[in-house]
C-alpha positions in Angstrom: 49.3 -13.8 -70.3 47.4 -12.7 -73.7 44.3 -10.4 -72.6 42.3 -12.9 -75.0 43.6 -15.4 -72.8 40.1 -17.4 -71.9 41.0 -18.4 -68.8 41.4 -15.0 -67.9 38.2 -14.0 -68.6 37.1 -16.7 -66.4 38.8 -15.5 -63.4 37.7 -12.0 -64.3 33.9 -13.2 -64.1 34.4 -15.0 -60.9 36.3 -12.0 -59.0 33.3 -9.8 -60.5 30.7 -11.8 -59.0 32.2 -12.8 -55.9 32.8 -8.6 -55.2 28.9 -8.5 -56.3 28.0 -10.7 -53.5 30.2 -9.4 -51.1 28.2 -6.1 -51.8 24.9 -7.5 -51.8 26.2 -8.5 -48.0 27.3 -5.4 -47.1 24.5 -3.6 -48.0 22.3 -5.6 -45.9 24.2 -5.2 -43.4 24.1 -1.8 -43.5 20.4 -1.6 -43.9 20.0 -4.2 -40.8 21.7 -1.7 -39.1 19.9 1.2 -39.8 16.8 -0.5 -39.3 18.0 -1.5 -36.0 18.9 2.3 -34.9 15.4 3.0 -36.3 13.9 0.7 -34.1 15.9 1.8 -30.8 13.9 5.0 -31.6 10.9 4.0 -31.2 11.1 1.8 -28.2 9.3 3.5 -25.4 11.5 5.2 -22.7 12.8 2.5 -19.9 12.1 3.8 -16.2 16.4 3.9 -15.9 17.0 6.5 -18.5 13.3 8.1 -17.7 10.5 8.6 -15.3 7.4 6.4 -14.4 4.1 7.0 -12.8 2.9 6.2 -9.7 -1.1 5.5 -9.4 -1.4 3.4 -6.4 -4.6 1.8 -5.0 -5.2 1.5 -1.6 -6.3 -1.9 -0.1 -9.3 -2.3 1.9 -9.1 -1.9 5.7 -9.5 -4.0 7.6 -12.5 -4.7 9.7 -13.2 -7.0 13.1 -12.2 -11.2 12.6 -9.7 -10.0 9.7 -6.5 -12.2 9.3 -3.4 -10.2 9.6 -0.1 -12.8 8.2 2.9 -12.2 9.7 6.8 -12.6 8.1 9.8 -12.0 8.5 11.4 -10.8 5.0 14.8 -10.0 6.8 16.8 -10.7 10.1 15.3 -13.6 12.9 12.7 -12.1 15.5 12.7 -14.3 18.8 9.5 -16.7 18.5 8.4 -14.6 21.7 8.0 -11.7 19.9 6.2 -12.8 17.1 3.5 -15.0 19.8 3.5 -11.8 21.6 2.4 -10.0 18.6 0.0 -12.5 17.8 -1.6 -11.9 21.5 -1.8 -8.0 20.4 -3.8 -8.7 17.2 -6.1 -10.6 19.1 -6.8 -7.9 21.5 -7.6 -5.6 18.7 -10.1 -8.1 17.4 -7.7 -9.6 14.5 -6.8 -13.0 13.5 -2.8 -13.6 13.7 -1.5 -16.1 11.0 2.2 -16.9 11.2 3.8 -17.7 8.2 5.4 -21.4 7.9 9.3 -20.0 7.7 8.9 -17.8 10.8 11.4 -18.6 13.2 14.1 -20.4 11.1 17.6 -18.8 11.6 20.1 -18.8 8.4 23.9 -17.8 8.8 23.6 -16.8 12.1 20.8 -13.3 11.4 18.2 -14.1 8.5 15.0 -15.5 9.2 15.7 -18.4 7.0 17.3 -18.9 3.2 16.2 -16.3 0.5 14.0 -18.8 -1.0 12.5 -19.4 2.5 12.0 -15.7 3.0 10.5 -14.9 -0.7 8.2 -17.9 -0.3 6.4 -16.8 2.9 6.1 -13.2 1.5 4.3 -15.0 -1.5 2.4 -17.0 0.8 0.9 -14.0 2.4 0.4 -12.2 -0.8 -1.4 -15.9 -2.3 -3.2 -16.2 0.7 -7.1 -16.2 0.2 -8.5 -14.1 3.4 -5.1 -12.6 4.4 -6.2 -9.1 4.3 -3.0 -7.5 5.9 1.1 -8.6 5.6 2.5 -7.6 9.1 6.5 -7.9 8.9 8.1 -9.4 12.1 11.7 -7.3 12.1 13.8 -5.3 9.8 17.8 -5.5 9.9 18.6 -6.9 6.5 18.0 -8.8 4.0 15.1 -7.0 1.5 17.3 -6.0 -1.3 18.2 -10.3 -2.0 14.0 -10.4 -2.7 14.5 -7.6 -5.5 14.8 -9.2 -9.0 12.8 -12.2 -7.1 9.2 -10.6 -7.3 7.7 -9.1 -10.2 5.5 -6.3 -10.4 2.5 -7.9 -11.5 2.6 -10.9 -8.4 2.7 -8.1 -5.6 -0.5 -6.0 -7.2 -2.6 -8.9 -8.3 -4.0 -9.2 -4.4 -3.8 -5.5 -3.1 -3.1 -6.2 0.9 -2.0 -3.8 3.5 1.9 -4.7 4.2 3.2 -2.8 7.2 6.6 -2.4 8.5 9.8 0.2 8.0 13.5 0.0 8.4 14.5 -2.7 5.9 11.2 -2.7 4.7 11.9 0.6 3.0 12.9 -2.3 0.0 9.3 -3.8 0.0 7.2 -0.2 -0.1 9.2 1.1 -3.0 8.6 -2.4 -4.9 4.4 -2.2 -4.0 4.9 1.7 -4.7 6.5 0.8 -8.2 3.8 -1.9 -8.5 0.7 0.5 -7.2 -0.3 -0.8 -4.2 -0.3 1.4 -1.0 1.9 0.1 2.1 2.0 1.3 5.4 5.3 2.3 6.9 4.6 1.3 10.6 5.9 -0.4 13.5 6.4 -4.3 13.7 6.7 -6.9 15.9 10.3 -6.2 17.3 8.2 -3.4 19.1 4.5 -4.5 19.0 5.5 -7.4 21.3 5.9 -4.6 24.2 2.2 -4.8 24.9 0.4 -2.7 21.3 -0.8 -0.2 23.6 1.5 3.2 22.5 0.4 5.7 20.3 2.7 4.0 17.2 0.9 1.2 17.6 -2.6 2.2 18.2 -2.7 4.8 15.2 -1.1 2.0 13.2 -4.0 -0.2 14.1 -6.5 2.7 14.0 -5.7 3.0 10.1 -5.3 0.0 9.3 -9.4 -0.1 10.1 -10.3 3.3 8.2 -8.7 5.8 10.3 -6.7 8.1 8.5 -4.4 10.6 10.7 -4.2 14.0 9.8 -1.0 15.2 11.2 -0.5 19.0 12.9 3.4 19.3 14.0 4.9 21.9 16.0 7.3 24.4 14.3 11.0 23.2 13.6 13.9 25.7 13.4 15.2 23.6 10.2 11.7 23.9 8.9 11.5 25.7 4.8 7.6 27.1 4.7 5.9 26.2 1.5 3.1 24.1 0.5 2.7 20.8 -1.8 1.2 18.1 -2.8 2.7 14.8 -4.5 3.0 10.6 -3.6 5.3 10.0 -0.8 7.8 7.4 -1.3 10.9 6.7 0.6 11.8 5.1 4.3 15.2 4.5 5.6 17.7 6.3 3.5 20.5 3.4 3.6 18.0 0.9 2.7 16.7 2.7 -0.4 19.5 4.6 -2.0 21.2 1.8 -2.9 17.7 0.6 -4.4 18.1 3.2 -6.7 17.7 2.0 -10.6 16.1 -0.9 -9.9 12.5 -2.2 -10.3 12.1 -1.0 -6.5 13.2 2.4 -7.0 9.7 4.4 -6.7 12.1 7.6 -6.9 12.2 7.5 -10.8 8.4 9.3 -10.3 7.6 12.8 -10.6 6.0 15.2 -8.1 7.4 13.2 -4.9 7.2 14.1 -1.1 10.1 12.2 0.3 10.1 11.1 3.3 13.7 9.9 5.2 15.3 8.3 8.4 18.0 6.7 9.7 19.7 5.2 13.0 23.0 4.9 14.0 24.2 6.5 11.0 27.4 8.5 11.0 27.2 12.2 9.2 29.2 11.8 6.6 27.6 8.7 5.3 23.8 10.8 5.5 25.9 12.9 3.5 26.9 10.0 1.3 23.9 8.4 0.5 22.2 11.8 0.2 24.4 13.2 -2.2 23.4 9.3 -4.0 19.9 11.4 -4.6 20.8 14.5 -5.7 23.3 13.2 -8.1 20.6 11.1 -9.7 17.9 13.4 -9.7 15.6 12.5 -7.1 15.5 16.0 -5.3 14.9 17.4 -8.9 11.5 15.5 -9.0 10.6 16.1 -5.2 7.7 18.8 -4.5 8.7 18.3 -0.7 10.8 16.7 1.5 10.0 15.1 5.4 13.1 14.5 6.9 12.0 11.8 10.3 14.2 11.2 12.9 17.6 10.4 12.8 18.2 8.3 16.1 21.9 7.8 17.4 23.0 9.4 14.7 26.8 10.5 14.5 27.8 14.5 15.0 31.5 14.5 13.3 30.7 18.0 11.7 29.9 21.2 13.2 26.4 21.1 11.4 24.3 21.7 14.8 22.3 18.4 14.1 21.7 16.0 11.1 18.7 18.4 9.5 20.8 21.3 9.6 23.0 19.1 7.1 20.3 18.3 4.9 19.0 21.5 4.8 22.4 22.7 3.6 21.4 21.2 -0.1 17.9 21.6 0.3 18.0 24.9 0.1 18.9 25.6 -3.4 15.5 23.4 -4.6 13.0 25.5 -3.2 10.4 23.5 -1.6 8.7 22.8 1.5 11.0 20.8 4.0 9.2 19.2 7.2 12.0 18.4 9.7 11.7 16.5 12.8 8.7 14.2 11.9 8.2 11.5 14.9 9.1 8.5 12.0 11.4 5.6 11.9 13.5 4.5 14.9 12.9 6.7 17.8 10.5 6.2 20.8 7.5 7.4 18.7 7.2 5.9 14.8 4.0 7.3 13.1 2.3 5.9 10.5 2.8 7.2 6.8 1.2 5.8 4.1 3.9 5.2 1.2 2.4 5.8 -2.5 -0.5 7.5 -0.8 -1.0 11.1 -2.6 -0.5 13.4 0.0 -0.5 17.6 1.1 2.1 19.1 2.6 1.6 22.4 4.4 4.9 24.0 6.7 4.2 27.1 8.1 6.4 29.4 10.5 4.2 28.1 13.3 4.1 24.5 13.0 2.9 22.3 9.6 0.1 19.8 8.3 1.0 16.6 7.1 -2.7 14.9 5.0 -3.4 11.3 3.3 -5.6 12.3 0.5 -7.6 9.0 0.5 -10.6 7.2 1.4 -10.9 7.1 5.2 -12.4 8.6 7.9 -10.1 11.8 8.5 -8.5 12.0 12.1 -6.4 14.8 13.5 -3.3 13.4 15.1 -1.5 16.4 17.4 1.6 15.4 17.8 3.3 17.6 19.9 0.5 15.5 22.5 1.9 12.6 21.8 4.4 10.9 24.4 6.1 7.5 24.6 8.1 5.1 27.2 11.7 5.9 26.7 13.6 2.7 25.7 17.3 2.7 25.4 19.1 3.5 22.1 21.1 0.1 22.8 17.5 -1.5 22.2 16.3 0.1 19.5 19.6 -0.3 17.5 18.8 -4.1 17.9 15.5 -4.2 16.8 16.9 -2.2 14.0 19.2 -4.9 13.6 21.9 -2.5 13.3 23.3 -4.0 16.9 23.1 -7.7 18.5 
């Protein structure tokens, strides 16, 4: 075909524009692109790849003729127990409230469907005059509320919520959303009678009385000093709580606090190592390691602290071992997101709340308890039927 050849040309034309157009394309795609990467850049840090600040505000205590609500977020609690509780917070000059799901059984453990759970937690938390959230039982069930709640329902009506074990899930999600909690005893043990030293220094701050705590020395003890928010609970309720919107971890200057019951060693270990490989010990200022009842012994570590303390070492910071919290005869009250002073010394340590309350020195080596059987306390903890 001639050069000259007119149709030629025309075809000529057409493939020229058609590779103009598929360049005009390209290069907005390309600039698209970049403009996308450009953008990524300036988005502000996310709390998983960074950290995030914990300013919590502590709700008001509660004063005579107060109504305390009380749920169950987790496993069933016997009807009994929760009346029984009811009687307690009547003889401390409270108002009991039971929420409308309490006492409904789902699959054989809850205390009722998810939805039934999350909407009596919201209940509590909507409530006009319910000035404290008492939580019936732990077991399981907490982590199912997660990407249920935001951040902004659970601080838009600051209220004391009080529990531990399971509830581990609930502090870190008020701790992330800047509310205080108290991590105290609940029904599953109030319904004894509310007359022990866990459950009168529960009661005692939830009025205004904060407890300054002097410990006796612990051979697994590291001395130092610090000061940071304490987060934490029971260690296999909140490691796997990591990287979620209840992970109050992903804060600096922490003092941790941890427990367990009827653990085995090697899965401490497990979830443990679950910190330090994310991090967590890197942003701790101090570590409270609480009691760790019916634990298993499978290594030759002489007890579960002395396994701890293996990796706590290398950090360099004040370790407080052998605090009476979590699931032994004794369960002290901490309050979680609190900002808080640490002090361990070669003869015993100090543990203080730095907030608004009338400061109360809490000896605990004077503290004693009725012995109940581990059988029992594994059920309350839902960890046995």
């Amino acid at each position: 075909m001639s050069p000259n050849n007119p149709y030629l040309c025309v075809l000529k034309c057409e493939y020229l524009n058609n590779m103009k157009h598929t360049m005009h394309w390209m290069l907005a795609a390309i600039l698209v692109f970049c403009g996308t990467l450009a953008s990524c850049h300036k988005e502000p840090v996310t709390p998983e790849s960074g950290t995030v600040k914990l300013q919590c505000v502590k709700p008001a205590y509660l004063v005579a003729g107060d109504t305390v609500a009380l749920i169950s977020p987790s496993y069933y609690t016997p009807m009994e127990n929760v009346e029984r509780t009811a009687e307690v917070l009547r003889s401390w000059g409270l108002n009991p409230l039971i929420g409308p799901n309490v006492g409904k059984i789902y699959q054989g453990k809850y205390a009722g469907t998810v939805e039934e759970r999350l909407s009596d937690l919201r209940w509590a938390l909507d409530r006009q005059g319910v000035k404290a959230i008492l939580c019936n039982r732990g077991g399981y069930g907490t982590i199912q509320l997660i990407n249920r709640l935001s951040l902004d329902e659970l601080k838009a009506h600051p209220k004391w919520l009080v529990g531990f074990s399971d509830i581990t899930t609930l502090h870190g999600l008020l701790s992330r959303a800047g509310v205080m909690a108290i991590h105290g005893t609940m029904s599953s043990f109030l319904a004894a009678g509310g007359t022990d030293a866990t459950s009168t220094l529960m009661r005692d701050l939830l009025m205004g009385r904060v407890p300054r705590y002097e410990l006796p020395a612990h051979p697994q003890n590291i001395p130092g000093q610090a000061q940071g928010v304490l987060v934490g609970g029971n260690l296999c309720t909140f490691a796997p709580n990591l990287g979620t919107q209840a992970d109050a971890t992903l804060a600096d200057d922490l003092i941790l606090f941890i427990e367990e019951v009827g653990e085995s060693m090697h899965n401490i270990d497990r979830q443990f190592n679950m910190l330090v490989m994310n991090g967590v010990l890197d942003r701790c200022k101090g570590v409270i390691l609480g009691e760790f009842t019916g634990c298993g012994s499978e290594f030759s570590y002489e007890n579960v602290e002395a396994m701890l303390r293996s990796y706590l070492e290398a950090y360099h910071i004040p370790v407080l071992c052998g605090f009476p919290a979590g699931h032994g005869d004794i369960n002290l009250p901490l309050v979680m997101g609190a900002p808080v002073s640490l002090d361990v010394r070669a003869d015993g340590a100090t543990l203080q709340f730095d907030i608004e309350g009338q400061q109360t020195e809490v000896n605990t080596s004077s503290l004693s308890a009725t012995k109940t059987s581990l059988e029992r306390r594994l059920q309350c903890s839902g960890k046995r039927e």
